[in-house]
Every structure is written in structure tokens, then in C-alpha cells.
C-alpha positions, 0 to 999 in steps of 0.5 A, spaced: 826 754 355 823 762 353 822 767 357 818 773 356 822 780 357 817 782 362 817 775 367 825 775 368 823 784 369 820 782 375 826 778 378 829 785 380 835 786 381 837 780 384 840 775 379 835 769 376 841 762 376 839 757 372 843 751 370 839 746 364 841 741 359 839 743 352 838 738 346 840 742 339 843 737 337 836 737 329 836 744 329 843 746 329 845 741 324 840 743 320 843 750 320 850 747 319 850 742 314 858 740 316 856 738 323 855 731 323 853 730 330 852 734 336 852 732 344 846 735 349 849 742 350 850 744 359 848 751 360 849 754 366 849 762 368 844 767 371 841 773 367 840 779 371 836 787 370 841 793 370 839 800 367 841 797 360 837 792 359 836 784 361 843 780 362 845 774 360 851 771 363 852 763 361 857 758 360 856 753 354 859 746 354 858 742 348 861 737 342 861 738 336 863 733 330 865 735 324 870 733 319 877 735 319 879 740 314 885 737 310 882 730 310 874 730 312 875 724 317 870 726 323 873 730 329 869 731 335 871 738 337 870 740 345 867 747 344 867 751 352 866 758 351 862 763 355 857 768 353 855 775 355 849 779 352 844 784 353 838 782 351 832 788 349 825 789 347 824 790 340 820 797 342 827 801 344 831 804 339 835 808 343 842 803 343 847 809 344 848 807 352 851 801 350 859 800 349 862 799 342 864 792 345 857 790 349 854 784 345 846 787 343 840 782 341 834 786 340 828 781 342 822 780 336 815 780 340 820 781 348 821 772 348 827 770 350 829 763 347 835 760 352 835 755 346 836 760 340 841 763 344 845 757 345 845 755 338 848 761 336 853 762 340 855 755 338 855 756 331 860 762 332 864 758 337 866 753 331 873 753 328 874 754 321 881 749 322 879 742 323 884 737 324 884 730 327 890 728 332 894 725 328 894 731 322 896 736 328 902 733 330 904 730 323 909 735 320 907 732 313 902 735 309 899 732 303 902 732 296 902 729 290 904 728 282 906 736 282 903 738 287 903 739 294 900 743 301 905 748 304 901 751 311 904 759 307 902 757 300 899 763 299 905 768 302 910 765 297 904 766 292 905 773 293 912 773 294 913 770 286 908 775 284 912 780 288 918 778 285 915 776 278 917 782 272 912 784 267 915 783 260 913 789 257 918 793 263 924 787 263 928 792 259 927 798 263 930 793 270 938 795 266 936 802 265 940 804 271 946 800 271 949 803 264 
């Protein structure tokens, strides 16, 4: 669904709601390659004109299938997030009225692309740690001949590093117990 900046201008300052259900399903797999299937995303919300600009309020519900991040077994992954931006012509260069925490999108040619929008915001809201049921509640993590997963590997990576001495000082650590 797109809309023009100045058609949703129009509605004044009472809140235009919409509820939509958005297939995004080919265009965001071609974005992530790592999703492997998508459901129909149920939009819901309202956009309203203030002093800033356009605001998008919505809720998205979608799920996302993905492989698990320790074994690649496929996961569907419930995503429900809300969203709140403001949206502005490409015309305004004066930003400065908006808060550091306000979520800013500058429109090219003034459009509104309700499906754009959705799909970047499911995008962002894709966890980077994918685990299937059975990997979350199992304590054991994979391992085999001289090796193995630890959740803090990288912590005692560190700590060895810390602890490690370098040779060409190791004479020196005995230098103050003479």
C-alpha cells in the first residue's frame, strides 16, 4: 500500500487507522537469504499529522523461518514488535526539531510504501541467536575430538590472554621477590 505525503496531509489532525494484511514474504527473502519462509505480515495502526511531520504508528505480527544458529535445523521464529516513526519529505532539511530518540525516515518523491516499511522493520526485529526448542532447554552444547562450544568461550579466550606472560619478560615477574 503507498500513499502520497500530501493525500494522508489531508486527513488533518484526526488519526487515519488502518489494518492490512501484507504479503512480503519474495521481496524479503530476496533481502535475507537466511530466511527461508515467511508468513503474511498483519499490520495494524494509525498515521497521524503533527507539527513534526507524518506519524506511523502500527503493530506488526509476522513469522519468520530461519535456521537455528548452532545446528541449522529450521525454526519458525514468532516476530510481534511495534513501530513508531516519522515520516518527511525529501524537500525538509531542517531535522533539528526532532529528538535524538525520534525514528526519522526521509521519503524520495514524498510516497509512503506501507510494505517498505513493514520489511524493514522485520528485518531489524530478526534475532541474531536462533535456537530450536530442544537446544534451548538442553544444557549440553556441541563438542567433539578437542574441541568444544562453551556459551563464554571468548571470556576465558581473554582471561588466558590476560594471564598468559610474555617470554621475553618472564624473568622480570621474580624481580621483586629477591
Amino acid at each position: 500500500m503507498k500513499w502520497s505525503l500530501n493525500e494522508l496531509g489531508q486527513i488533518g489532525s484526526m488519526p487515519f487507522q488502518f489494518e492490512e494484511v501484507i504479503n512480503v514474504s519474495n521481496s524479503i527473502i530476496k533481502r535475507n537469504s537466511e530466511i527461508t519462509a515467511i508468513s503474511p505480515a498483519h499490520v495494524s495502526g494509525f498515521f497521524v499529522v503533527d507539527s513534526l511531520g507524518l506519524l506511523g504508528s502500527f503493530s506488526v505480527s509476522v513469522k519468520v523461518t530461519l535456521p537455528s544458529t548452532r545446528s541449522l535445523k529450521v525454526v519458525e521464529v514468532p516476530l510481534n514488535f511495534e513501530v513508531s516513526e516519522y515520516y518527511v519529505s525529501h524537500r525538509t532539511h531542517d531535522l533539528s526539531r526532532f529528538d535524538a530518540n525520534d525514528v526519522v525516515i526521509v521519503l524520495e518523491d514524498d510516497i509512503f510504501d506501507l510494505d517498505r516499511a513493514v520489511e524493514d522493520n522485520i528485518l531489524l526485529q530478526i534475532p541474531t541467536r536462533v535456537l530450536t526448542t530442544e537446544e534451548e532447554a538442553s544444557a549440553n552444547l556441541p563438542q567433539g575430538k578437542d574441541w568444544e562450544v562453551s556459551e563464554d568461550s571468548r571470556n576465558n579466550q581473554k582471561q588466558k590472554d590476560k594471564d598468559a606472560i610474555d617470554p621475553r619478560l618472564a624473568k622480570l615477574k621474580d624481580f621483586f621477590n629477591e
